[in-house]
C-alpha positions as CSV (number, residue, x, y, z in Angstrom):
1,X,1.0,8.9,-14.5
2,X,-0.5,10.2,-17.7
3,X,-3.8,8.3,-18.6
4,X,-3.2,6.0,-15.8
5,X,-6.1,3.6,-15.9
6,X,-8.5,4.2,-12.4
7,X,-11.1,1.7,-11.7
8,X,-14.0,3.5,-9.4
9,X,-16.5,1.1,-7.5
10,X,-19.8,2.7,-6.0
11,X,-23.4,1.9,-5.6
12,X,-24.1,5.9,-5.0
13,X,-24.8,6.6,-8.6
14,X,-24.4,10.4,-7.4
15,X,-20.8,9.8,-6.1
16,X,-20.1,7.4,-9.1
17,X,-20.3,10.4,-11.5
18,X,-18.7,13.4,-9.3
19,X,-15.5,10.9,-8.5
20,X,-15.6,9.4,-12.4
21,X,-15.8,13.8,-13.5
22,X,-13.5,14.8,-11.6
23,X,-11.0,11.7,-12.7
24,X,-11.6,12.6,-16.0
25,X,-11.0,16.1,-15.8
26,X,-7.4,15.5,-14.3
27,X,-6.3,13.5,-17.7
28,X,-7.1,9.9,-16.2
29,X,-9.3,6.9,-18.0
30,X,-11.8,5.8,-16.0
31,X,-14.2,2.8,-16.2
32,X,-16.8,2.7,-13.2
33,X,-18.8,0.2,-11.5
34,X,-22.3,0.6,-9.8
35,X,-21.8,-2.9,-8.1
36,X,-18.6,-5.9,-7.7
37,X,-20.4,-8.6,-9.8
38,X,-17.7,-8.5,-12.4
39,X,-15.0,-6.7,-10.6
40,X,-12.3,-9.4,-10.1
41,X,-12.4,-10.6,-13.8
42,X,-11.9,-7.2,-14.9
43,X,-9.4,-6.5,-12.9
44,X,-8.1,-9.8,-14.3
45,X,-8.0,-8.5,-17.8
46,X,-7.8,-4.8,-17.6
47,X,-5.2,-4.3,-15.0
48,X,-5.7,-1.5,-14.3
49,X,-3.6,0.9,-12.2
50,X,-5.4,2.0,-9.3
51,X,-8.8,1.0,-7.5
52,X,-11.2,3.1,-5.7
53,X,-13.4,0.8,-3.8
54,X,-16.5,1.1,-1.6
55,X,-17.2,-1.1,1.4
56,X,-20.8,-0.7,1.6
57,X,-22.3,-2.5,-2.0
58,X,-25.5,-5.0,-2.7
59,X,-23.9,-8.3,-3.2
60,X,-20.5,-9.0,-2.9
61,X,-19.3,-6.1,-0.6
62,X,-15.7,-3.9,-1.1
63,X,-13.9,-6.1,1.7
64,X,-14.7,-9.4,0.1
65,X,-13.5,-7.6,-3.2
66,X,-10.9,-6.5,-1.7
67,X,-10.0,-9.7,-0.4
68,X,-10.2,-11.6,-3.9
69,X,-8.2,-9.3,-5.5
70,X,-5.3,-9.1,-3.0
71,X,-4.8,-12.8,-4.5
72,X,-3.1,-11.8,-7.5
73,X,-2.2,-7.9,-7.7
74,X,-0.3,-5.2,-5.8
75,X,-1.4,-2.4,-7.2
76,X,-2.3,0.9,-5.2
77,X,-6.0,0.2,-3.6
78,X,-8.1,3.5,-2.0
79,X,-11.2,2.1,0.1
80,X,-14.1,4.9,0.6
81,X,-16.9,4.6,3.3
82,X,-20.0,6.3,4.4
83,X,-19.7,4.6,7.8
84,X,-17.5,6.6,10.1
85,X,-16.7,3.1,12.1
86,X,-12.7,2.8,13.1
87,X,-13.0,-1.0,12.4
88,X,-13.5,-0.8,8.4
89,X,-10.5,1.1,8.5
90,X,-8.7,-1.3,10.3
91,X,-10.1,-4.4,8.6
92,X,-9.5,-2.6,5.2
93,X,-5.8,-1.8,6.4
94,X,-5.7,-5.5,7.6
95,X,-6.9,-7.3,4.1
96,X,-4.5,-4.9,1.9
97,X,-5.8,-1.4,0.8
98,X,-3.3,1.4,0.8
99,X,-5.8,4.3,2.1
100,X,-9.1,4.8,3.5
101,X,-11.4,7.7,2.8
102,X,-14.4,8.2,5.0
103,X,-17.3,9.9,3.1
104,X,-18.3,12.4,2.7
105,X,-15.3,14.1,1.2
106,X,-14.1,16.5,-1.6
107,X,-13.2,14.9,-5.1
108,X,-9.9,17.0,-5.2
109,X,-9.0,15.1,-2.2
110,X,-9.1,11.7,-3.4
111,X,-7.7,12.6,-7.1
112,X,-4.6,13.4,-4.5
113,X,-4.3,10.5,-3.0
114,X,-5.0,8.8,-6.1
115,X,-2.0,10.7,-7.9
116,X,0.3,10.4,-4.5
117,X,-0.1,6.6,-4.9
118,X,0.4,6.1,-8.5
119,X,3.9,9.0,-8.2
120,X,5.1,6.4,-5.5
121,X,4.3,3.2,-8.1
122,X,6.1,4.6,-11.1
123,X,8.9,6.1,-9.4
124,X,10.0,2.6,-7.3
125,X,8.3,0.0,-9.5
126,X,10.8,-2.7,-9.4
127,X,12.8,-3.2,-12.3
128,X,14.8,-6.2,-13.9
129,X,17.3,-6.2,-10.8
130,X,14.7,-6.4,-8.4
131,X,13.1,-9.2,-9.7
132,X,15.8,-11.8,-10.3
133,X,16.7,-11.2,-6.5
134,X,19.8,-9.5,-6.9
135,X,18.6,-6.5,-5.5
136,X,16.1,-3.7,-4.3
137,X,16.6,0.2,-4.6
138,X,13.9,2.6,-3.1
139,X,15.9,6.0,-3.6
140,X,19.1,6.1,-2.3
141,X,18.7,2.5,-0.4
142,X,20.1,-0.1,-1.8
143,X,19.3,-4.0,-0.7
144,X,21.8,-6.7,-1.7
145,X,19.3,-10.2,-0.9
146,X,22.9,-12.8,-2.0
147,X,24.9,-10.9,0.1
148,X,22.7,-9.1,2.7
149,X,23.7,-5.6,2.5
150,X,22.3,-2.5,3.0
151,X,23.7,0.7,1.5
152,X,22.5,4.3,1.8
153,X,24.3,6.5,-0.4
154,X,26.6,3.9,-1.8
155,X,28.0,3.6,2.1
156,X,27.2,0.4,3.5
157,X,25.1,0.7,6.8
158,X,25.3,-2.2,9.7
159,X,21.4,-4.1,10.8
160,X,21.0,-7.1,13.0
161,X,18.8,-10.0,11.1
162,X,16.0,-9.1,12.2
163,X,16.1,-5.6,11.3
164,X,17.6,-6.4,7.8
165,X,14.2,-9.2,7.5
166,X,11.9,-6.5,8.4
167,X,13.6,-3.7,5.8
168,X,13.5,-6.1,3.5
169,X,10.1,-7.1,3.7
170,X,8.7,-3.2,3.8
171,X,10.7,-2.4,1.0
172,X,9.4,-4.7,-1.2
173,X,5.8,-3.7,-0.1
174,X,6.0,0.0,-0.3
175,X,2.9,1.7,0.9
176,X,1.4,-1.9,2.0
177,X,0.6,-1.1,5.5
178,X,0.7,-4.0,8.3
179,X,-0.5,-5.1,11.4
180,X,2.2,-6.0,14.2
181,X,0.8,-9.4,13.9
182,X,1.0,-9.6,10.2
183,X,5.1,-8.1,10.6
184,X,5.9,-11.0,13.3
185,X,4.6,-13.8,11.1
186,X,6.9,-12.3,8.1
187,X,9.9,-11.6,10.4
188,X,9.6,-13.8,13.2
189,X,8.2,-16.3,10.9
190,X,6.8,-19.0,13.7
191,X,3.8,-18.5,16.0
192,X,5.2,-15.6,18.3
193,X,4.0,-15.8,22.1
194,X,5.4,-12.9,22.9
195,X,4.5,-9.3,23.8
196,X,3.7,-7.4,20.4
197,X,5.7,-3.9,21.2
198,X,8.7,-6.0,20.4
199,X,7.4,-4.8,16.9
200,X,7.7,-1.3,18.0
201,X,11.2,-1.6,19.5
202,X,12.4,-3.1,16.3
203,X,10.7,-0.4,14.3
204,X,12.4,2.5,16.7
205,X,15.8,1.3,15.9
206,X,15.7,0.6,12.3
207,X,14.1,3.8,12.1
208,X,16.7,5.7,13.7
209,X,19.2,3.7,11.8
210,X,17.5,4.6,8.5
211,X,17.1,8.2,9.7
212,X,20.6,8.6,11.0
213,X,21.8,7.4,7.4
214,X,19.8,9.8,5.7
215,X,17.7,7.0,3.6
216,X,14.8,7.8,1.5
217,X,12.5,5.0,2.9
218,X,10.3,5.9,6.2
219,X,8.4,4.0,8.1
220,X,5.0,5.8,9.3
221,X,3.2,4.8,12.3
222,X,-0.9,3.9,11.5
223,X,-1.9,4.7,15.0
224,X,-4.2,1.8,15.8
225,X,-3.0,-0.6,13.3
226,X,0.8,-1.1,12.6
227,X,3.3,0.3,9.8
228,X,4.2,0.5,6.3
229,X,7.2,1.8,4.6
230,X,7.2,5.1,2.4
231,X,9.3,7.2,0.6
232,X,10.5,10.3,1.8
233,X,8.6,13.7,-0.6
């Protein structure tokens, strides 16, 4: 985490400096934007490690930003907002940021969330394995994608396929969260007619399953919106 690179997007030139201070102070770099104009391109060819974004800009707003950027990078996205409306939560949630901050709120609280999300990134980036396929590890879980198997502690734990799909899918989007919607297209993958709690009753027993086994990877609820998989602190 040591002079992780944080990107910090505000038209408040007040809140600009306080958040880019306070960053600094903790040991991160920090380059900050009063507007989006030339976000995405820097983004490009910085690549930077976190973003801390605000909805509410001149121009191009934070959820269009957002939007573009979601193209082409995973990496750990925190929107703020000065309005206290439940639907930019939800919308953010829905176009891919990881956590949304309502203003106002105190600096230390964001530099937590900011170092929470970047802990989570380092620790379970994937590595060589991960990427040719053969495998995914989030702690003590261990996904085998050739063979299909799921072991917790080096014991190898029974799912049905549609539990496996949907453990597989959250564990290689840790800290992503998800609508319902969103997790039937990936698991279901065809245009589902049903009820959506069958997204609930599928999260209830792979939880307990997970749970039971003792496995470092969570699922946590986002009352409103859907799920996303975490790691046990």
């Amino acid at each position: 985490m040591e002079m992780a690179h944080i990107f910090v997007v505000d038209d408040d030139s007040n809140i600009l400096q306080l958040i880019t201070e306070y960053l600094r102070k903790d040991g991160f770099t920090v380059t900050a934007f009063s507007d989006g104009s030339d976000l995405v391109e820097r983004v490009h060819t910085d690549k930077p490690d976190c973003l801390i974004l605000d909805i509410m800009m001149p121009g191009v707003n934070g959820l269009a930003l957002l939007t573009s950027i979601r193209t082409f990078t995973e990496m750990p996205i925190i929107m703020v907002s000065a309005r206290g409306e439940e639907m930019d939560r939800i919308i953010g949630l829905e176009l891919g940021c990881n956590d949304f901050l309502r203003k106002p709120f105190h600096p230390r609280e964001l530099i937590g969330r900011v170092k929470g999300m970047l802990r989570l990134v380092q620790t379970y980036r994937p590595n060589e394995e991960q990427e040719t396929g053969k495998g995914i590890r989030v702690g003590n879980l261990t996904l085998n994608e050739e063979f299909r198997l799921v072991e917790i502690d080096d014991q190898e734990i029974s799912f049905t396929s549609r539990e496996y799909e949907l453990l597989v899918f959250l564990a290689k989007h840790l800290e992503r969260p998800f609508s319902r919607e969103q997790l039937i297209q990936q698991v279901w993958k065809y245009d589902f007619m049903g009820e959506l709690r069958v997204v609930d009753d599928l999260v209830k027993r792979l939880r307990k399953k997970l749970g039971d086994a003792g496995a470092a990877l969570a699922i946590e609820t986002l009352w409103g919106f859907g799920y996303k998989a975490t790691v046990k602190g």
